[in-house]
C-alpha positions, 0 to 999 in steps of 0.5 A: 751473579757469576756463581749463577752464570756458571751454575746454569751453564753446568746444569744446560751441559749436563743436561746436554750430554744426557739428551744425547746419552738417553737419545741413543739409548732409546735408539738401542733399546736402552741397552748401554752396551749395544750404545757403546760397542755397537753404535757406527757412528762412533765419532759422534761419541767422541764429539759430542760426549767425550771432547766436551767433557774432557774440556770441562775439566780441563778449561773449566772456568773458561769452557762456557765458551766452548759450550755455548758458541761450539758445543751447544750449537753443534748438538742442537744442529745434530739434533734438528737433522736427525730423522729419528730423534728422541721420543719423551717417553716417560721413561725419558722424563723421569731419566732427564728429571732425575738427571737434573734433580742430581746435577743442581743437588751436586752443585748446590753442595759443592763448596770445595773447588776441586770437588766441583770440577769433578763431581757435578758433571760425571756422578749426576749422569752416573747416577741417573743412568743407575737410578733411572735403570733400577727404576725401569726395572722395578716398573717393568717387572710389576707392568709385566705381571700386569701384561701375565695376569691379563692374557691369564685371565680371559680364558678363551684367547687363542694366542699365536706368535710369530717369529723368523728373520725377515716376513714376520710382520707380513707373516703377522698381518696376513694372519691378521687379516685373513681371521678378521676377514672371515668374522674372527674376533681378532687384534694384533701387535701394532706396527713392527711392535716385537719386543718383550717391553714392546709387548708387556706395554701392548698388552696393558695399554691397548689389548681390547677386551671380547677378544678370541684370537691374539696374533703377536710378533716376537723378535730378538737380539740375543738368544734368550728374547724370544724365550721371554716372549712365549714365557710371557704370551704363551702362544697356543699356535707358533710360527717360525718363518725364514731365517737368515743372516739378519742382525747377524752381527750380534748372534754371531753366527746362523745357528745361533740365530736358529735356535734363538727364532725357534725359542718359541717353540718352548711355550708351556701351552703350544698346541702346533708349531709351523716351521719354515723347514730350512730351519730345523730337520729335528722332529718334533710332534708338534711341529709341521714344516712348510714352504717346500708345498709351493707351486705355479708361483709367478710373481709379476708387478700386477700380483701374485699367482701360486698355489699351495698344497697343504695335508688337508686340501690344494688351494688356488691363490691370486693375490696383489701382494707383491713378491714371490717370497710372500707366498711363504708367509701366506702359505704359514698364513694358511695354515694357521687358519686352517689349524683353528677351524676356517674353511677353504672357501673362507681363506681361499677369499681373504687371500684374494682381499690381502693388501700390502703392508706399508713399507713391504714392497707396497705399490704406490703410482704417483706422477705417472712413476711406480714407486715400490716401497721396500723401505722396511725390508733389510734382507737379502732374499727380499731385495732380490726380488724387489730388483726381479720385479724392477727387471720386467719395467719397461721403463727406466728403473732407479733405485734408492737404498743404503744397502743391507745394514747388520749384514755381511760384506759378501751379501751386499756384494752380491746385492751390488751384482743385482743393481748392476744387471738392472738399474739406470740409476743408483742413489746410495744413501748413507755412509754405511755401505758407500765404499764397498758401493763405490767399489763394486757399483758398475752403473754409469749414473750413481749419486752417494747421499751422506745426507737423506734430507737431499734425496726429493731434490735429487729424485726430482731433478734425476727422474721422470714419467714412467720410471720405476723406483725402488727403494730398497730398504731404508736406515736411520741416519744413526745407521 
């Protein structure tokens, strides 16, 4: 009874320690590395992984105690507040079959006792990360054929691609949009879906057949992503909007970040490129620069007003869509039409009927407050002008975000200088940014939330009728 006592007890813990493994994987795209190196909650690691198991070793007859009245309780209170928690994916089920398979295999064989104390916690959750690995890269490489062989064979889809550091998905949508509203057989990738995995599984699950244009989002996280992606889709037409210092911690430096977005460019089959022109000044034929054929921009709460000048005719827009970035990416927008045949008259309307994309400086009214919900936007250029746009509210302005994540000190600096001219009420959420916030936030009436789940509590005790708030960006509590 008490070998059986301790034999569930070591398959519940192993079982523990891979939920917590395959939840951050998950999170990083199943890279170990970026789980490793670039995790910010470092200390989660120490508590949940390597504390626990450094005990099983060390009190092994004894640790059913830590585990089932500190660790286990400790892990599923974790598990229970986090805002992003783990998807059972079947990836995540094979890896967590596999994980257990081995762990009752090793326990099951092992008769000596120090083997036991070594091998039936560190070799199952070895092996499985191994074996689960090969085995996702085996189905991959097959569902990617698959994902090739598909977009090959119907043989007059027009692929378009989309790629930059921030406005891709606007950009994606609003091409989207624009094609379908004038009669075009159009799909997209769904949601923020930018990743080669993202999109070989897009493609083989949910691609509709009778399809004449394919409008794709690409996104990276090293040079090289995005290369895979026009190796995969092959895009006819390639847009490469604005690029910054997004995710600027794992390309190191904006010229990598350049030459990665413009990656795109390398497709076997592009037949016309658009180029956001602070990106490249290198010629290419097939290359066309915009964003500098703006003008009459105003941007106000109500909508936008601007017009664009492009080589084959001058376009007079109004639109809802909130911020005057957005003007770049309708303006690519634009020019993709243009570029397969739609006349004036055709996009001149649908720019008119363009909505906002959930989470992208989307309006709400709600309560006699406006709500503007910026929460997928994470850069700099953006949030700027989501705060312009909270300056010309009469009312009180508050403001609710973490800060730029995955960005520079010097940026949410100046981020913070922004807050200070406009805001009655600052809410910082997270711990990510709250000492540089604390440090150069100037606004009397602040609130530091290292816990989101407090937030409705505080923005219905803190704001009221006629208020503005903005919320600017918005991290996972892993972040």
């Amino acid at each position: 009874m008490e070998e059986l006592f301790y034999f569930v007890t070591n398959v519940l813990f192993v079982t523990t320690l891979g939920w917590y493994l395959i939840t951050l994987l998950q999170w990083y795209d199943y890279k170990i590395d970026r789980v490793v190196l670039k995790h910010h909650k470092w200390w989660w690691h120490i508590f949940y992984f390597i504390i626990p198991f450094m005990l099983y070793y060390s009190a092994y007859e004894f640790f059913w105690i830590f585990y089932y009245f500190a660790t286990l309780p400790a892990f599923l209170l974790w598990n229970y507040k986090l805002d992003k928690r783990l998807v059972l994916t079947w990836r995540v089920k094979r890896f967590l079959i596999l994980l257990v398979a081995l762990n009752i295999f090793a326990d099951l064989i092992c008769t000596i006792k120090g083997v036991c104390q070594v091998y039936p916690v560190f070799l199952p959750i070895a092996l499985a990360y191994i074996g689960s690995t090969l085995v996702e890269m085996y189905l991959f490489f097959m569902f990617k054929k698959m994902a090739s062989k598909k977009l090959e064979s119907m043989k007059n889809l027009k692929v378009i691609a989309v790629t930059g550091s921030f406005g891709k998905t606007s950009m994606k949508n609003f091409i989207y949009s624009m094609l379908k509203d004038c009669g075009k057989k159009v799909y997209m990738t769904p949601r923020s879906v930018n990743t080669l995995g993202g999109l070989v599984k897009d493609i083989n699950v949910d691609f509709p057949s009778g399809i004449e244009y394919y409008v794709a989002e690409a996104g990276a996280r090293a040079r090289g992503d995005i290369y895979d992606i026009a190796q995969l889709i092959k895009p006819h037409i390639a847009v490469v909007g604005k690029v910054g210092e997004a995710h600027i911690e794992y390309f190191k430096s904006l010229d990598n970040i350049q030459k990665t977005k413009l990656e795109l460019v390398s497709s076997p089959r592009l037949e016309k490129a658009f180029v956001y022109h602070n990106v490249t000044n290198e010629p290419h034929d097939k290359v066309t620069f915009f964003g500098e054929n703006i003008s009459d921009l105003n941007g106000t709460l109500d909508g936008l007003t601007f017009k664009v000048t492009s080589s084959k005719d001058t376009y007079n827009l109004k639109t809802s869509i909130l911020g005057s970035f957005q003007a770049i990416n309708i303006n690519a927008a634009i020019l993709v039409l243009e570029e397969v045949g739609v006349e004036k008259e055709c996009i001149e309307k649908a720019v008119s009927k363009l909505k906002s994309v959930d989470h992208r400086l989307q309006k709400i009214e709600a309560g006699g407050k406006i709500i503007l919900d910026d929460g997928y936007n994470g850069n700099i250029d953006g949030m700027l002008e989501a705060i312009r746009l909270c300056s010309t509210h009469q009312g009180s302005k508050v403001i609710v975000t973490p800060g730029l994540v995955e960005s520079s000190d010097e940026l949410n600096i100046q981020l913070i200088e922004s807050i200070n001219d406009v805001f009655d009420l600052v809410i910082v959420t997270g711990k990510l940014n709250s000492d540089i916030f604390k440090k150069h936030l100037k606004v009397s009436n602040k609130i530091f939330l290292e816990d989101k789940t407090k937030l409705t509590d505080a923005l219905a005790t803190q704001t009221k009728s006629g208020d503005i708030i903005l919320f600017a960006n918005d991290a996972p509590s892993f972040i």
